[in-house]
C-alpha positions as a printed NumPy array, in Angstrom:
array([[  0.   ,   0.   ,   0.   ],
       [  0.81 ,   3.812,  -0.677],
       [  1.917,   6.195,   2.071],
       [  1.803,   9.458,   0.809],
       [  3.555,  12.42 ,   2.916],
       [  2.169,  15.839,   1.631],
       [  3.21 ,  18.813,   3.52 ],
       [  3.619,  22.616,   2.753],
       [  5.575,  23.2  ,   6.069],
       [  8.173,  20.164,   5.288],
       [  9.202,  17.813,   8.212],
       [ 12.992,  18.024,   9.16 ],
       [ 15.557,  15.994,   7.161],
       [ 16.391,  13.884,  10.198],
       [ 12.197,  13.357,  10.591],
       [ 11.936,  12.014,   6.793],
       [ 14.381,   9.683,   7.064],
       [ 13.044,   7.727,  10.21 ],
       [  9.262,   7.839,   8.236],
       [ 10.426,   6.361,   5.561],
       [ 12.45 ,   3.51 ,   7.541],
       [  9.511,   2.541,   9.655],
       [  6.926,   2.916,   6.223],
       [  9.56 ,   0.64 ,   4.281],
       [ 10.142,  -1.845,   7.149],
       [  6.706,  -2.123,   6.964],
       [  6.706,  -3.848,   3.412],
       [  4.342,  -0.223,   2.293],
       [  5.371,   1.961,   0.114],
       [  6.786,   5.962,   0.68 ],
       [  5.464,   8.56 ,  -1.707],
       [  7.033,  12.232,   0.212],
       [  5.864,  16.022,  -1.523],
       [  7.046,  19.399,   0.171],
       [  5.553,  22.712,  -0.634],
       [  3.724,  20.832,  -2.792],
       [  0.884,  22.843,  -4.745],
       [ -3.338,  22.118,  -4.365],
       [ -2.676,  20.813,  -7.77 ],
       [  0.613,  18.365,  -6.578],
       [ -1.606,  16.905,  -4.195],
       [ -4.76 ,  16.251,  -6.073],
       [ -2.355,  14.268,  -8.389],
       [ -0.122,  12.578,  -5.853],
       [ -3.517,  11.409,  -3.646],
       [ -5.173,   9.621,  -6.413],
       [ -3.65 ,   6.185,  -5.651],
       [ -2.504,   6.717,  -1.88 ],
       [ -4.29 ,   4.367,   1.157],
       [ -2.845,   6.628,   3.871],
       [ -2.072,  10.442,   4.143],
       [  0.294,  12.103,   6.544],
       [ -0.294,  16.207,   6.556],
       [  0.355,  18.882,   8.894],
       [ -1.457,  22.399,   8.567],
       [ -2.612,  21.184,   4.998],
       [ -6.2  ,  21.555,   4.258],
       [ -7.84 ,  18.571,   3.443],
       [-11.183,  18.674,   2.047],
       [-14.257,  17.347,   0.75 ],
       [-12.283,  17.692,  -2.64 ],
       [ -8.724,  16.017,  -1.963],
       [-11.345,  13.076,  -0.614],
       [-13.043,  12.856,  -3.697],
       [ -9.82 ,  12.448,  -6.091],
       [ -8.131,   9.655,  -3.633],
       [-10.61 ,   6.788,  -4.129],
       [ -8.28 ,   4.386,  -2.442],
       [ -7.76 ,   6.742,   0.677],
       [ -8.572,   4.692,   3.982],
       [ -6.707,   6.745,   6.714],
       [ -5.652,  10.63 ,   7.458],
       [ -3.025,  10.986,   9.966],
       [ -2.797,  14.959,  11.135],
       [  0.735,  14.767,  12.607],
       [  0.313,  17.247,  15.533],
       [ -2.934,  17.796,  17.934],
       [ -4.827,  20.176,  16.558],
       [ -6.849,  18.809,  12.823],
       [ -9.39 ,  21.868,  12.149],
       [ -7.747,  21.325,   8.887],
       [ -9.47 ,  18.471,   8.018],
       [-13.104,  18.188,   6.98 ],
       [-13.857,  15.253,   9.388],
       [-17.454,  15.411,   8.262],
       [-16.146,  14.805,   4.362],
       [-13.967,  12.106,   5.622],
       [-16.866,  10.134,   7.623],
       [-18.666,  10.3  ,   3.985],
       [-16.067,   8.515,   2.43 ],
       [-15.408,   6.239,   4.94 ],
       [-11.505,   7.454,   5.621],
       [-10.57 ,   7.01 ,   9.554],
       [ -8.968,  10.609,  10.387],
       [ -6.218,  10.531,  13.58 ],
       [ -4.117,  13.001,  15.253],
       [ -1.227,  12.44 ,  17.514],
       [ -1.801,  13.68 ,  20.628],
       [  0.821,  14.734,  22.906],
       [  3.789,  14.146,  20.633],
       [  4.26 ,  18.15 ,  19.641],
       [  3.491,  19.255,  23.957],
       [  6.153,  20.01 ,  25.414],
       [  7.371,  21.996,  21.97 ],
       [  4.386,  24.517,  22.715],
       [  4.452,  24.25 ,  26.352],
       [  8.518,  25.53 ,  26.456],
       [  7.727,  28.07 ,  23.584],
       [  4.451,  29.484,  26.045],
       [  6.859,  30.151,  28.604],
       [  9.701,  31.755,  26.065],
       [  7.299,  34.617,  25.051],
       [  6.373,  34.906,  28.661],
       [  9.793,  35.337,  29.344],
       [ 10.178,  37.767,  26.842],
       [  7.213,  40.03 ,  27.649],
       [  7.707,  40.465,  31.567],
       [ 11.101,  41.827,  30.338],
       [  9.909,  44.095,  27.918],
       [ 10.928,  42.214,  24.707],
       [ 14.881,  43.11 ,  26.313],
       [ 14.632,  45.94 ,  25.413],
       [ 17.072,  47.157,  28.299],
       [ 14.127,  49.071,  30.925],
       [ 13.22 ,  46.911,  34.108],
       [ 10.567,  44.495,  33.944],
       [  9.086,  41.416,  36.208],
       [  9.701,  38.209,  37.503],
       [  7.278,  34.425,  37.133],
       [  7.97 ,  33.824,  41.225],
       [  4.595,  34.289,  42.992],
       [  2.309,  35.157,  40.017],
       [ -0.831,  33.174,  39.298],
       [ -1.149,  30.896,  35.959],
       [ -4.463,  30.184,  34.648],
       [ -4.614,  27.371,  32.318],
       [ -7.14 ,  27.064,  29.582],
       [ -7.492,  23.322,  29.287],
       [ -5.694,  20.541,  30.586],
       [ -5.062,  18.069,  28.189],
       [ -1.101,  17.297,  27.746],
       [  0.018,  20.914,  26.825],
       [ -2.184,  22.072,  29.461],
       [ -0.016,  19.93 ,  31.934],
       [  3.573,  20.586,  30.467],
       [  2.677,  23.808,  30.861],
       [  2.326,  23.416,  34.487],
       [  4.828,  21.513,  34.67 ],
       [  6.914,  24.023,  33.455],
       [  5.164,  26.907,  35.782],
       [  6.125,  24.586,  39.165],
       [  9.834,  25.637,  38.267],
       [  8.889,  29.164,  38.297],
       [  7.25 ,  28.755,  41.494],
       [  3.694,  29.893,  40.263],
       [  0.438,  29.383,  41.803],
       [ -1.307,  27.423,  39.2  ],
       [ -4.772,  27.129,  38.498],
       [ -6.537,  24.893,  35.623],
       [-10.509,  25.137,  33.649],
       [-11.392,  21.834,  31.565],
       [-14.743,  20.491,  31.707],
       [-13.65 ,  17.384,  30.542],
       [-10.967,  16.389,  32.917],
       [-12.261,  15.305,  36.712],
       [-10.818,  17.176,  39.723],
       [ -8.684,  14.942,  41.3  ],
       [ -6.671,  14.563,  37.824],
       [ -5.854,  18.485,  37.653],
       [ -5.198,  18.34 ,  41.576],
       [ -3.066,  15.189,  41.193],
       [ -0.573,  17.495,  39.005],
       [ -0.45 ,  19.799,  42.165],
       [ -2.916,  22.422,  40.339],
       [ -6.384,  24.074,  41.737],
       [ -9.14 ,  23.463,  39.445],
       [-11.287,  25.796,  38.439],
       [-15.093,  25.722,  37.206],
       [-15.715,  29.125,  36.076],
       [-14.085,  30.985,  33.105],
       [-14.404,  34.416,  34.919],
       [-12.577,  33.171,  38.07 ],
       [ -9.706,  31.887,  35.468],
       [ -9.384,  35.396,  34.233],
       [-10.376,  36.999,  37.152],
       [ -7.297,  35.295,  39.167],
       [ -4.777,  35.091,  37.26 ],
       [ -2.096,  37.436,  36.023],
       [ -1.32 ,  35.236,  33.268],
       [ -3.851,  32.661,  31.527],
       [ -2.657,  30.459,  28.574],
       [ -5.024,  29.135,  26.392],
       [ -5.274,  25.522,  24.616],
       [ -8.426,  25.209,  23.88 ],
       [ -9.792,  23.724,  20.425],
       [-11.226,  25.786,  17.935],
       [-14.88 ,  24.582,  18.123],
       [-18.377,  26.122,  16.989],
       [-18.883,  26.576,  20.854],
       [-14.865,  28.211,  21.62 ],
       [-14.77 ,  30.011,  18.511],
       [-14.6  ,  34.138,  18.996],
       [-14.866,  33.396,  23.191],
       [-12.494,  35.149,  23.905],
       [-12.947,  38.546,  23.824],
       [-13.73 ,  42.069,  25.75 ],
       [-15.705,  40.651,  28.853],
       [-13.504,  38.138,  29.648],
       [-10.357,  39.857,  29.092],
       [-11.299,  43.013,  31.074],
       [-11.253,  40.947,  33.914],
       [ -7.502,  40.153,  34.445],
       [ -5.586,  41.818,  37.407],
       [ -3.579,  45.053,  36.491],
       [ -0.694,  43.979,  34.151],
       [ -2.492,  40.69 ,  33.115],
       [ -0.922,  39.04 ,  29.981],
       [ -2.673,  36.571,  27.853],
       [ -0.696,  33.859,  25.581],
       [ -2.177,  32.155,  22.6  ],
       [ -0.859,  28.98 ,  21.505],
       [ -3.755,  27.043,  20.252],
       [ -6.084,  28.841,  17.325],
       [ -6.751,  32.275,  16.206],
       [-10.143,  31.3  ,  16.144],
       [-11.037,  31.459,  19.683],
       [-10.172,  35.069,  19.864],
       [-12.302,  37.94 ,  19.005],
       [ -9.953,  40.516,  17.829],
       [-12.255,  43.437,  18.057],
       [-13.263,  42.535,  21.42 ],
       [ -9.591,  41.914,  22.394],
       [ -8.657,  45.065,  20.694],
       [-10.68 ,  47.231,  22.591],
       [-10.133,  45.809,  26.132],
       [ -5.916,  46.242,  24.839],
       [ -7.609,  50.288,  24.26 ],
       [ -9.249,  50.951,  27.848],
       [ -6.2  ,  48.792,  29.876],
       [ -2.917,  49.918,  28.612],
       [ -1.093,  47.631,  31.097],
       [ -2.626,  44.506,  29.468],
       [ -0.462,  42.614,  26.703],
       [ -1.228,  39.585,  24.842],
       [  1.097,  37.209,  23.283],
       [  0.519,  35.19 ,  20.569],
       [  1.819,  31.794,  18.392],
       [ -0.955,  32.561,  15.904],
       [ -0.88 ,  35.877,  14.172],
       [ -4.236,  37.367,  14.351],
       [ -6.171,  38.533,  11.236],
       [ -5.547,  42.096,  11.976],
       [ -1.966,  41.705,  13.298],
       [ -0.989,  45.632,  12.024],
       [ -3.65 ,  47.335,  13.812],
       [ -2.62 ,  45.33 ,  16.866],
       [  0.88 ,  46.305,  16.294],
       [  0.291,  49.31 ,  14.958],
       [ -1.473,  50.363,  18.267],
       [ -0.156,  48.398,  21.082],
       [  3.616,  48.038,  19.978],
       [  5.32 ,  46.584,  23.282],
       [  2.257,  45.302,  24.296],
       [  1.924,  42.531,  21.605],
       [  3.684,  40.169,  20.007],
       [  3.059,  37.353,  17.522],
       [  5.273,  34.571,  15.509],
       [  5.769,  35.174,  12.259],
       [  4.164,  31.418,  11.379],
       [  2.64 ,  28.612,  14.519],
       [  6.069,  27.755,  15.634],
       [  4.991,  25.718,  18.877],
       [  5.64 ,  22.418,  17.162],
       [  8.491,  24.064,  15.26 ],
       [ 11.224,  22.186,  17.377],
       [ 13.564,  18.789,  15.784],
       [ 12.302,  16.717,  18.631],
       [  8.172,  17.124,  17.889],
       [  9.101,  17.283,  13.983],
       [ 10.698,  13.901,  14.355],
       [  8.635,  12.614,  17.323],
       [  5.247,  13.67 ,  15.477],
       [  5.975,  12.39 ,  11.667],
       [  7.254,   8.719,  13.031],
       [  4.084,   8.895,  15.233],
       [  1.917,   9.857,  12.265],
       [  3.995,   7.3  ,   9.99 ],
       [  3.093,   3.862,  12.489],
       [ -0.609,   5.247,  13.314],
       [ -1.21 ,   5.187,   9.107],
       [  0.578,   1.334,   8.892],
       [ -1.349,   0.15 ,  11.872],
       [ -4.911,   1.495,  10.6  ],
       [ -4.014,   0.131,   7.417],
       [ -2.611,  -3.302,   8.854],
       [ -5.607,  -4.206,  11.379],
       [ -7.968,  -0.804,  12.071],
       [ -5.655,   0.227,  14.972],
       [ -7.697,   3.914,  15.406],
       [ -7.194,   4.923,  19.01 ],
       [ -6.716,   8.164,  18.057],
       [ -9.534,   8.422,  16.   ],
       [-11.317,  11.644,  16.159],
       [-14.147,  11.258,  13.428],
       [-16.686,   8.908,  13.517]])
């Protein structure tokens, strides 16, 4: 069977390499396009049983020219890219790989944390992580690197998922938390990781924002979506001591930078899973998911149905 690799964003060298060990060891065959075109993949799907993508849109279309398609492996958490309701029409098991990319976003949360408290280093005295309060935004596994992380700091830590029990979040030595206005309320920092969903999407905004402590500063590592930028805009107007820091560049990035300046700051592309370790640790992941669905229906990570 066919393995096809498409990605615009390519995997490292060193990740290639081990994906196409473990697909050949596997007796399958390795078909691998970077910055490959719509019109590259449309061609190269045609005759592939698995696909292994990043941030690549997958759609109802790509579906319809890959008769042969049987899994999508989204190497990475997040898979808003992929029309799951498309692939449950054609029958194609879609998977992610949870946890592999974590840490990668949970380290990068606390660089641009780091960098904002002192002032992008731009030599005038900021503030130090000792004894501030961290409000997490979901606790799935870069939820809890990221506390894991904050305990080094010596933060009071605090945690909001509706899907994980209590004593799971308190077992990780965090408070848990059942109200989105107490998270914002309470904490000088809060992190979000929440999915990009039709009930997250545009959440977070004025109200909620409004209600951080003097010198609150909110970090975005999961999906533009969940922020409404006018909202967030404004409450960045009447508190000129909050910032907000971003892995997602919003859709009006200039006026943000244009009128907040020091206050802001955004990655020029999502770099949380941008490290060699998740690269490699993500594609391999993605690369023995794919031969497993296709050996014997192994879909624990299934997230269509």
């Amino acid at each position: 069977m066919k393995i096809l690799v498409f990605t615009e964003k390519p995997f490292a060298p060193a990740a290639v390499e081990a994906i196409s060990n473990v697909v050949n060891a596997s007796g399958n065959d390795l078909e691998v396009v970077e910055k490959g075109s719509r019109e590259d993949l449309l061609n190269a799907v045609k005759d592939a049983n698995g696909l292994i993508v990043r941030s690549d849109v997958i759609d109802d279309a790509v579906m319809n020219a890959a008769p042969e398609l049987k899994v999508i492996v989204r190497a990475g958490a997040g898979y808003d890219n992929i029309d799951l309701a498309a692939a449950t029409k054609h029958g194609i098991c879609v998977m992610n790989t949870p946890g592999q990319n974590s840490n990668a976003v949970a380290e990068l949360v606390f660089g641009m944390i780091v960098m904002m408290c002192r002032n992008k280093y731009n030599g005038k005295s900021g503030s130090e992580l000792k004894g501030k309060s961290l409000g997490i935004y979901a606790f799935g596994q870069v939820g809890r690197n990221v506390a894991r992380i904050a305990k080094g700091f010596n933060m009071n830590i605090e945690a909001l998922d509706v899907f994980v029990p209590d004593e799971v979040i308190e077992a990780e030595g965090v408070k848990p938390l059942h109200d989105v206005n107490e998270l914002f309320s309470q904490n000088d920092f809060v992190s979000l990781h929440i999915p990009a969903t039709p009930q997250t999407k545009h959440s977070i905004g004025y109200d909620l924002v409004m209600k951080m402590p003097k010198g609150g500063v909110l970090i975005n590592t999961a999906r533009k979506e969940i922020i409404d930028e006018p909202g967030l805009i404004r409450a960045l107007e009447e508190r000129p001591d909050l910032r907000y820091i971003s892995d997602i560049k919003p859709d009006t990035a200039e006026e943000f930078e244009k009128k907040f300046a020091d206050r802001v700051f955004f990655t020029p592309k999502k770099m949380g899973a941008q490290t060699a370790e998740a690269n490699f640790n993500a594609g391999v992941a993605a690369a023995e998911q794919a031969i497993a669905y296709l050996k014997d229906g192994w879909n624990r990570f299934q997230v269509n149905k």
